[in-house]
NUSE-835524 format. One record per atom (N, C-alpha, C, O): x, y, z. Coordinates in steps of 0.1 Angstrom, whole numbers, plus 5000, padded with zeros to 4 digits. Last residue first. Layout:
BEGIN
XYZ;...
This chain:
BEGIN
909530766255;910630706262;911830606256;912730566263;907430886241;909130906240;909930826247;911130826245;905730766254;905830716238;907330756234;908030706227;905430886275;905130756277;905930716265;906730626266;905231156269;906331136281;906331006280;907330966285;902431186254;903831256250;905231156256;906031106249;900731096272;900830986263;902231036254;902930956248;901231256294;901231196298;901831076286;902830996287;899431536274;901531546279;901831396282;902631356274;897231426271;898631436255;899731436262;900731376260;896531456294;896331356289;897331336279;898231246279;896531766298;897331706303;897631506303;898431446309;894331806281;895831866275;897031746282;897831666276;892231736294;892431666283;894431646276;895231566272;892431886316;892731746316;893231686307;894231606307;891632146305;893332076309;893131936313;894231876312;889132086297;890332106286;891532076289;892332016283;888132076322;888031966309;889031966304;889931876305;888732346330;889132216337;889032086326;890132026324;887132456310;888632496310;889132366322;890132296319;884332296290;884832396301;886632366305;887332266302;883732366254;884332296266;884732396276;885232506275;882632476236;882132506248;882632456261;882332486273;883832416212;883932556216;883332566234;883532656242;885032086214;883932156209;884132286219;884532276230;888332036204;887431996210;886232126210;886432246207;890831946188;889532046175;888232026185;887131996179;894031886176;893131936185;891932016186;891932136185;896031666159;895131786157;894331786173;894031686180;899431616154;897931556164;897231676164;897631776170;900431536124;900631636135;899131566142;898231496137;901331316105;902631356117;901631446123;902031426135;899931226082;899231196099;900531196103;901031086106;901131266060;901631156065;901131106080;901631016087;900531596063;901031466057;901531356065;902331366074;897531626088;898931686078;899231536071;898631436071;896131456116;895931476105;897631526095;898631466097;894431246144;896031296135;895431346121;894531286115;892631296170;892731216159;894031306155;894431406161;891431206202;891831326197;892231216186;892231096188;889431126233;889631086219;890431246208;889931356209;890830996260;891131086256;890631046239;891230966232;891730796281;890530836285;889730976273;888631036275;893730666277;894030716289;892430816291;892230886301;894130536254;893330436265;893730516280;893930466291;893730756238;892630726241;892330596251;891330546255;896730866242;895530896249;894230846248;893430886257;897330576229;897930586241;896530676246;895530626250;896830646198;896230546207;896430526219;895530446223;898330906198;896830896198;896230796206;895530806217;901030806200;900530886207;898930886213;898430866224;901130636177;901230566193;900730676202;899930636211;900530796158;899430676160;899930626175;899030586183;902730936160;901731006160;900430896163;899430936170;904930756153;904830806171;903430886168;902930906179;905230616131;903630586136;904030606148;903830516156;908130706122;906430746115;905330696121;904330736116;910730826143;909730706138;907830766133;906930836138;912031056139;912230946130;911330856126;911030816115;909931346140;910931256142;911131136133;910431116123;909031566127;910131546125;910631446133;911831436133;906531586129;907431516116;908731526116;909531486108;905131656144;905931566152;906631516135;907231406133;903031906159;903231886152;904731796148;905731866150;900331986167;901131936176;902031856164;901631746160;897732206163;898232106157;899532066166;899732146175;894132356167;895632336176;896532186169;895932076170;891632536176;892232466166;893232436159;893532466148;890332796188;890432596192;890932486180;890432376176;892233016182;890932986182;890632846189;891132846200;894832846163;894532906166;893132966171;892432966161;898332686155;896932706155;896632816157;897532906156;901232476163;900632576152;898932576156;898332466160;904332376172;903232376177;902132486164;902832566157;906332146169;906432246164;904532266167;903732176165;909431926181;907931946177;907232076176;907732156185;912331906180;911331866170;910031866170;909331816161;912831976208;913032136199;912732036186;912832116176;910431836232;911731846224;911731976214;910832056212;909431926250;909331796254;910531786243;911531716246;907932236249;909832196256;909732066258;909732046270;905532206240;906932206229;908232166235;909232106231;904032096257;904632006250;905332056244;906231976240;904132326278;904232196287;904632056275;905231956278;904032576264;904832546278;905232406285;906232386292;902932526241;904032606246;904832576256;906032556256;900632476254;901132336241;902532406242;903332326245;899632656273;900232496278;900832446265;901532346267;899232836254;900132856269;900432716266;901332676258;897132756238;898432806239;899632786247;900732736246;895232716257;895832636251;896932656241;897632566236;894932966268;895632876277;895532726271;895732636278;893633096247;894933196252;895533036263;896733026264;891432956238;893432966230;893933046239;895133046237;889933026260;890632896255;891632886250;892632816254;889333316257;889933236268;890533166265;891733186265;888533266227;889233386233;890333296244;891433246242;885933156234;886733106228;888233156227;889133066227;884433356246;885233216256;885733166245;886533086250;884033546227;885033576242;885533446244;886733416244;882133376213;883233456211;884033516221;885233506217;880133346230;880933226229;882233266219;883233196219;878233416249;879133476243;880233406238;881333416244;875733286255;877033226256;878033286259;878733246269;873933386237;873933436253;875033386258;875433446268;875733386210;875033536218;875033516233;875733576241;875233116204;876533176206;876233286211;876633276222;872233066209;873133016222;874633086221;875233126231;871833146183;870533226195;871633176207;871733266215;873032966166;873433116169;872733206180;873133316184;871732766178;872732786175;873732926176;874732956182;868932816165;868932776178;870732826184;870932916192;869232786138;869532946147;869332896159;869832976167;870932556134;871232606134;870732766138;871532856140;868532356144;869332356152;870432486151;870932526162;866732456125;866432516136;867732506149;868032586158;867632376102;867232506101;867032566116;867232686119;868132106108;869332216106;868632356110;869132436119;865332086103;865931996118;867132096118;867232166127;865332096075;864432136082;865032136099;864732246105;867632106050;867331986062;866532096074;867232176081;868432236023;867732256033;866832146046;865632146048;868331936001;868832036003;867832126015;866632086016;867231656000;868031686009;868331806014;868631826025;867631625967;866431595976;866331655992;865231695995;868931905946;868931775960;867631765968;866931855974;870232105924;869432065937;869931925943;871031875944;871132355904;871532275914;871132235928;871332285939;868932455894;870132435882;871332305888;871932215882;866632535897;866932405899;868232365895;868532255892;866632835879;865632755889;866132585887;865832515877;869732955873;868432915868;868132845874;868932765878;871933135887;871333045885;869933035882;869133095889;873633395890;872533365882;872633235875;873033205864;874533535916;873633435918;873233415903;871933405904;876933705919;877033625911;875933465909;876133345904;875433965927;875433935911;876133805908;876233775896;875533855955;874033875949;874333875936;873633805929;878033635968;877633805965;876433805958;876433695953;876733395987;877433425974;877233595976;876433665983;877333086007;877533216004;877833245992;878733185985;875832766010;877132846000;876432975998;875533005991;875932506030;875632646027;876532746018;877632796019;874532186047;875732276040;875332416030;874332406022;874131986070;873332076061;874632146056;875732146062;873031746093;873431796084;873031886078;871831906077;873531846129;872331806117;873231836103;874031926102;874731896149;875531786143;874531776131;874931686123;873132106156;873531976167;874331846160;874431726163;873832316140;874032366153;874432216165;875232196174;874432336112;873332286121;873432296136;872432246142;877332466111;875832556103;874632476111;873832546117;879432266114;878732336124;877832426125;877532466136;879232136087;879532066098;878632156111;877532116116;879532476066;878832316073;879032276082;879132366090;880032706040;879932626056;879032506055;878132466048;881732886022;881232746022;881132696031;882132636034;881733196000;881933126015;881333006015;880432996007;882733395979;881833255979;882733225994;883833245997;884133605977;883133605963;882033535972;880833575974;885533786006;885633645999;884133685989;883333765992;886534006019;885333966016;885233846006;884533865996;888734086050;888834076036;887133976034;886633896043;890134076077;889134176071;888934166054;889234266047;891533836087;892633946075;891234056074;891634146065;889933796107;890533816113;891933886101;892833966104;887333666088;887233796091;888933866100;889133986099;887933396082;888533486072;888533656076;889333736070;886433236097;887833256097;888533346097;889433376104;883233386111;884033306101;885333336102;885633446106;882633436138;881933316131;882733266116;882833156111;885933456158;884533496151;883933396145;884433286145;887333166164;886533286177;886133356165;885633266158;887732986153;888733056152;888233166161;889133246164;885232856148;886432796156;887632896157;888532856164;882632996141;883233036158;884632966155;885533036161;881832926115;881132866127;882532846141;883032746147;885332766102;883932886105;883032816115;883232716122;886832496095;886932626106;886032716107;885932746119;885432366080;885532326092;886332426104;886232426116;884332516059;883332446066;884632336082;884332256091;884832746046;885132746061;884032656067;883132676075;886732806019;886332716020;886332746039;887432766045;886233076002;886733036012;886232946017;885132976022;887533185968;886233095974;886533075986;887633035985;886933465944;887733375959;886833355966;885933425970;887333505910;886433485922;887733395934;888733325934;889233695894;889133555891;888533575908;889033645916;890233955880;888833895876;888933795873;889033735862;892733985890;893033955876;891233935870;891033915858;892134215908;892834255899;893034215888;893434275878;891234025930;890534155921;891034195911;890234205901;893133825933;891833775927;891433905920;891433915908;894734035945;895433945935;894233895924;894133925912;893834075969;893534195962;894434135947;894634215938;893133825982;892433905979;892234035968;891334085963;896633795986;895333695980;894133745968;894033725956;896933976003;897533995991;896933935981;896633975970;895133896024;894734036017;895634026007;895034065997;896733636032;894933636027;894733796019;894233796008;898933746036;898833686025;897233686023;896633726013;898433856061;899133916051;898933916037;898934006029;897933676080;896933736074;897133866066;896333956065;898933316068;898933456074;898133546069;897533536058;896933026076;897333146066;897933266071;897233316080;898032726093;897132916095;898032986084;899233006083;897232446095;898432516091;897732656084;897032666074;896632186105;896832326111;897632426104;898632476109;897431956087;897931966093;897932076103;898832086111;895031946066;896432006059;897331956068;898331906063;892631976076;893331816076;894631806064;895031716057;893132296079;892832206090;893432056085;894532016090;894232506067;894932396061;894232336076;894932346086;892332806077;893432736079;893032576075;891932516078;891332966052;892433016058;892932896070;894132906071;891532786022;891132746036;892132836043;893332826041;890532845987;891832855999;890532816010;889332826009;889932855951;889332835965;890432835974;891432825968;890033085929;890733045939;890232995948;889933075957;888533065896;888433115907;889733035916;890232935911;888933065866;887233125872;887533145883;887133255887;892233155859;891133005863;890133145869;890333255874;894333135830;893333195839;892533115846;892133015841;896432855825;895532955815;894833035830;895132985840;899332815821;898632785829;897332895825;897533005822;901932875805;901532695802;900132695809;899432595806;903533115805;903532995819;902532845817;902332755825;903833275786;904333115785;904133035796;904332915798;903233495795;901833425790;902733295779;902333245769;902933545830;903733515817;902833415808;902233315811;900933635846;901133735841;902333685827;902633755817;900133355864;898933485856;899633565845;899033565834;902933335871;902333245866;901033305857;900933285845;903333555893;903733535876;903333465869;903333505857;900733535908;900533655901;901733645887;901533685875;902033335924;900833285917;900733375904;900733335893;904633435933;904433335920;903333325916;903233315903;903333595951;904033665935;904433575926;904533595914;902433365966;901433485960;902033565951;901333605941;904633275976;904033185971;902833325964;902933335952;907233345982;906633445981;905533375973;905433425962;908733116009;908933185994;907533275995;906833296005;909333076033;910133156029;910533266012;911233346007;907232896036;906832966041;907933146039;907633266041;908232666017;907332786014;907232896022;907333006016;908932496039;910032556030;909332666020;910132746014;905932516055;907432466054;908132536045;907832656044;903432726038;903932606052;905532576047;906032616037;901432816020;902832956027;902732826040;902032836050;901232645991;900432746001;902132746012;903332706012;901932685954;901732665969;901532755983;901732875986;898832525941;899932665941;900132625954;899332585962;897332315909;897932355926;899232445929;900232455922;894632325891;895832335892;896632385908;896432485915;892532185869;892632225881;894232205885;894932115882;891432075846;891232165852;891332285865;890832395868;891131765861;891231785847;890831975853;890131995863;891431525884;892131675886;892231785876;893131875877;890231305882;889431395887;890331505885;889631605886;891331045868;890931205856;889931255865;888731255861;889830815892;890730835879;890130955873;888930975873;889830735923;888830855912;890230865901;891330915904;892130625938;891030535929;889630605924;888630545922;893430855945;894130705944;893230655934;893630635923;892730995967;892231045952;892630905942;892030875932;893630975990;892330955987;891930965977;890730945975;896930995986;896130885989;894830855987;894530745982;897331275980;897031175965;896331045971;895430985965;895431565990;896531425996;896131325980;895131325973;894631815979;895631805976;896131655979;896931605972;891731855961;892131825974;893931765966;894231705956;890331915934;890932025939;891332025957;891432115965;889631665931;890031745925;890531865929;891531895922;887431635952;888631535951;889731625942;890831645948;884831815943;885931815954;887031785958;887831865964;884631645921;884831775920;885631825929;886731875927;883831405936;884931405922;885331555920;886531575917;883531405968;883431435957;883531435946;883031545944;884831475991;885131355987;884331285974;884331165971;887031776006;885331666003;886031555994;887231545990;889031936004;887632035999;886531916002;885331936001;892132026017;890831956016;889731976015;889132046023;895632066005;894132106007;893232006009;893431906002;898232085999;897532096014;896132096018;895532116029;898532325973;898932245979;898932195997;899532256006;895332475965;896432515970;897232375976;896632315984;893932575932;893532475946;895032545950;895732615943;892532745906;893632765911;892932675927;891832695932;890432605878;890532615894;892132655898;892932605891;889132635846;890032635854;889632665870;888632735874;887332715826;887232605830;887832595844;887132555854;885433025822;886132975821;886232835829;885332815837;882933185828;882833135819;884333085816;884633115805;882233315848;883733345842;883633305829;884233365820;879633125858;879733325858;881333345853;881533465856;881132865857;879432985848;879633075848;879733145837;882532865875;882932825860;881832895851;881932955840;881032905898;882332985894;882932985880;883533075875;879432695898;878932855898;879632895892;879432915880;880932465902;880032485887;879832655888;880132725878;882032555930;883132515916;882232515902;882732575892;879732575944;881032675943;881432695930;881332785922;878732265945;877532425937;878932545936;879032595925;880832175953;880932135942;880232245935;880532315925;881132275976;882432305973;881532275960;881532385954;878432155986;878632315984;879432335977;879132435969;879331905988;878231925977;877932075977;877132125968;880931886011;881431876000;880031895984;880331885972;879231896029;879832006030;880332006015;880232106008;875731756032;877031756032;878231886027;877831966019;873131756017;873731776033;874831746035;874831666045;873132035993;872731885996;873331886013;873731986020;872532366002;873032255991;872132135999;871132136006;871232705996;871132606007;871532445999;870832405989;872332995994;871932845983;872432755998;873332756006;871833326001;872533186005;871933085997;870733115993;874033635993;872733525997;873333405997;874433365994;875433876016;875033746004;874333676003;873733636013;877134116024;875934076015;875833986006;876033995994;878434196053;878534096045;877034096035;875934076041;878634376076;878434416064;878734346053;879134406043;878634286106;879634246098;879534286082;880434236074;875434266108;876534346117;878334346112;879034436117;874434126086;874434276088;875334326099;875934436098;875433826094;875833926082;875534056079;876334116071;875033766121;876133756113;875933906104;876234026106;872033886132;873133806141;874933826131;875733906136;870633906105;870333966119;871833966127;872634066127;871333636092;871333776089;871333886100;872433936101;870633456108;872033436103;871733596097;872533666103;867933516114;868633506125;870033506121;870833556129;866433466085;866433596092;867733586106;868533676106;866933196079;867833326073;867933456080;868933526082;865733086103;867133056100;867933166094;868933216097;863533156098;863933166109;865133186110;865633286115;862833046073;862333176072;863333246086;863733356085;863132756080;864232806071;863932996071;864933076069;860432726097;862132696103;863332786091;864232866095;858932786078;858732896090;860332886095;861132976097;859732726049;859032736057;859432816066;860132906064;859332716010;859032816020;858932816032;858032906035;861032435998;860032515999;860332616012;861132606021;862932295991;863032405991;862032505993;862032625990;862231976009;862831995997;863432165998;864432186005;861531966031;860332026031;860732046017;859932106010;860731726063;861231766051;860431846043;859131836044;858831796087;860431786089;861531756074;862831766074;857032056101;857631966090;859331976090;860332056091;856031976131;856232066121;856832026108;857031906108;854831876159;855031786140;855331916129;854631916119;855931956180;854832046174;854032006159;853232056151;858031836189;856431806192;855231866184;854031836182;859831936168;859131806166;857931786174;856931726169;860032186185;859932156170;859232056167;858132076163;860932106207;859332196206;859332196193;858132226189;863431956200;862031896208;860831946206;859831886204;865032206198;864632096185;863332006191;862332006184;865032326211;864332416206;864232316192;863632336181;866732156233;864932186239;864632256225;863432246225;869332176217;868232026222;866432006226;865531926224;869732396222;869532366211;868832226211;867832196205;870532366254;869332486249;868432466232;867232486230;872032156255;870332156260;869832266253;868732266248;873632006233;873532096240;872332146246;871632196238;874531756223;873031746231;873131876239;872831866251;878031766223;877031686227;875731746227;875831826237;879132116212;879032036222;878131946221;877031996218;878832316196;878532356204;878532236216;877932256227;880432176172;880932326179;880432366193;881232416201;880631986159;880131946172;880432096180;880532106192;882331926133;880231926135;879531976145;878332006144;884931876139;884032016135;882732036134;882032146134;884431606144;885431666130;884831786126;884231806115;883231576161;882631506151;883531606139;883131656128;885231636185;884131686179;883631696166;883431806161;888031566191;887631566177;886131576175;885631546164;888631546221;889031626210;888931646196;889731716190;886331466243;886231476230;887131556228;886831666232;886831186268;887331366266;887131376251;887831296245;885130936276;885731016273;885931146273;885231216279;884130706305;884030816298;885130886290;886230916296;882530396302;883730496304;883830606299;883630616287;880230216301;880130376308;881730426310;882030486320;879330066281;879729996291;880230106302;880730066312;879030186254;878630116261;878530126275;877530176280;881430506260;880830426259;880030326263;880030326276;880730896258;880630726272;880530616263;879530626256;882531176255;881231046249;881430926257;882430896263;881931566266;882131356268;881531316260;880431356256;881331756265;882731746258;882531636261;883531576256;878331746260;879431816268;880131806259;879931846247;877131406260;876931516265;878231606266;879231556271;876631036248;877331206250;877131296252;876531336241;876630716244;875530846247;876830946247;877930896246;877730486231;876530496236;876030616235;875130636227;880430336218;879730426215;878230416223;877530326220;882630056216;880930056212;880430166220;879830126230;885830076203;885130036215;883430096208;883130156198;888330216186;887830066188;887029996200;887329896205;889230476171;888730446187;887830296185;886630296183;890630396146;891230466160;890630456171;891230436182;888130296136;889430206141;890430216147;891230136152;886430456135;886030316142;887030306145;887330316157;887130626113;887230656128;887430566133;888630536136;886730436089;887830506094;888330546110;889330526116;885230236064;885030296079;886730326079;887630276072;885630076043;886130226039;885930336051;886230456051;884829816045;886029886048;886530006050;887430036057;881029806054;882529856045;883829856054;883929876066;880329576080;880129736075;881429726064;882429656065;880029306083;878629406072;878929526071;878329606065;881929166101;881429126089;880229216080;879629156071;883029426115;883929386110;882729276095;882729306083;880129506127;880629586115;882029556110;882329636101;879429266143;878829276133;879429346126;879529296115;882929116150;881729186155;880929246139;881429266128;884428786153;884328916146;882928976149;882028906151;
């Protein structure tokens, strides 16, 4: 047995889909050890937007550290975070007429959802959460709570006190009027379900399965929240930051969410850090109300405008553009006609392959495991890990990509046989 079979937790996960020793990465590749190379389709689960060791963000983290600038700083005032706000302002939120400020959390994404969920309960002064069936907010107690899979919640006992699930517009929903239920449920004052402070939603259900809000429903959403005086929270820590081609999800219904929640790809090189958008009257937190040692990661601060200083010259809105238009095409072209049970969904770089329907329940694990001994790391998510998610970093170049694609068709044609 190898050292992390006897000293690391169980509770490891990735490792065990890709079962080999990890060295270096660049690009869209990780090499292990011993130098094979892979094809990243799971870019650190959305961390990785801009790719491995992107050099430009790579050099503007280097002149950072040569310079010993400080590398923790708690909340204090510095030059990197002074950088940061001005460039996400500048770049994002003035051109886009967004006004919010920002609470810089702990370094993780799930300790934003949580500053979200207390804000939201303070300024309403109510207890309640409207979550959506399908959801993933973190791993959290607070978080856990308003995440829909029961497997992970399994062993947090009385995390769901408060919190109530509606359904979101997939499968046999997708026919019902899931938003005029929410509004009866509000409006009958037998419906057993009291007012809630707010609605958090993902416009897309990423480890839901891919599964894209219409952008019908986000504005009916939207104008549902106004009407009853209940906040809407948009969780876009794995889709924002470009995956959908603008910087946030949500802009594609044009609608202004209360509370925005980013991460993973807010640091630009995989740095931790996590961020919660607010409208300015609903900031009234008292000094310290919600901290962390952690909060504002100095190294983020730069990787992340470094970050957005590379989406501009990049244009990495256009190329992202490109991409779905011919990763479309091909999941269309080359895996749906493999059979009329697989059901294709996404959007932006953010592509589900979707296989519940067949009989056997681990063709999604044979799949996976097949492309990765064909050179390929991509992972499974939705219920029951039926759909094969596709989530490689925005920068990949288009030869890459079809390789990669053409890797799934290969481990498709192999596993059906």
């Amino acid at each position: 047995m190898n050292i992390f079979e006897t000293r690391e937790s169980n509770v490891r996960s990735y490792c065990r889909s890709f079962p080999t020793l990890f060295h270096r990465a660049k690009g869209s590749f990780i090499y292990s050890e011993s130098g094979e190379a892979y094809i990243d389709f799971l870019a650190g689960a959305g961390a990785l937007n801009y790719g491995h060791n992107n050099d430009y963000i790579k050099q503007k983290v280097i002149s950072y550290l040569d310079a010993d600038a400080i590398a923790h700083g708690l909340d204090f005032h510095t030059s990197a975070k002074e950088q940061f706000i001005s460039k996400l302002t500048e770049t994002v939120l003035t051109p886009k007429n967004l006004d919010y400020r920002l609470q810089f959390c702990g370094p993780t994404g799930t300790n934003a959802v949580e500053a979200a969920l207390k804000l939201a309960r303070k300024v309403k002064q109510r207890p309640g959460i409207f979550s959506f069936m399908g959801a993933y907010h973190g791993m959290t107690l607070g978080s856990l709570a308003i995440t829909g899979n029961r497997d992970i919640k399994a062993g947090a006992f009385g995390t769901s006190n408060n919190v109530t699930f509606m359904p979101y517009p997939f499968g046999f929903m997708e026919s019902f009027d899931t938003v005029e239920f929410i509004e009866s449920v509000l409006n009958d004052v037998n419906s057993g379900i009291e007012k809630p402070a707010a609605i958090i939603f993902e416009t897309v259900q990423a480890e839901g399965g891919v599964v894209v809000a219409p952008i019908e429903w986000m504005q009916r959403l939207r104008n549902l929240c106004d009407r009853h005086d209940i906040l809407l929270i948009c969780d876009d820590i794995q889709v924002g930051c470009g995956r959908t081609g603008p910087f946030f999800s949500f802009e594609r219904a044009n609608i202004i969410p209360d509370m925005v929640i980013l991460s993973k790809s807010i640091g630009g090189y995989g740095f931790p850090m996590s961020l919660l958008l607010l409208k300015p009257e609903l900031d009234i937190w008292k000094p310290g109300e919600h901290n962390g040692t952690f909060r504002g990661n100095q190294l983020a601060f730069v990787g992340g405008t470094a970050a957005l200083e590379y989406r501009e010259i990049a244009n990495l809105e256009q190329e992202v553009k490109l991409k779905e238009s011919f990763l479309h095409n091909f999941l269309v072209s080359k895996i749906a006609v493999i059979s009329d049970k697989i059901k294709i969904r996404g959007l932006g770089l953010i592509w589900g392959i979707d296989i519940a329907n067949f009989a056997d329940d681990e063709l999604a694990k044979k799949i996976t495991s097949r492309c990765f001994e064909l050179g390929l790391i991509i992972e499974k998510a939705g219920r029951n890990n039926t759909v094969i998610k596709i989530l490689p970093p925005l920068t990949i170049e288009i030869p890459t990509l079809e390789k990669g694609c053409f890797i799934i068709k290969q481990a498709f044609d192999e596993c059906l046989v």
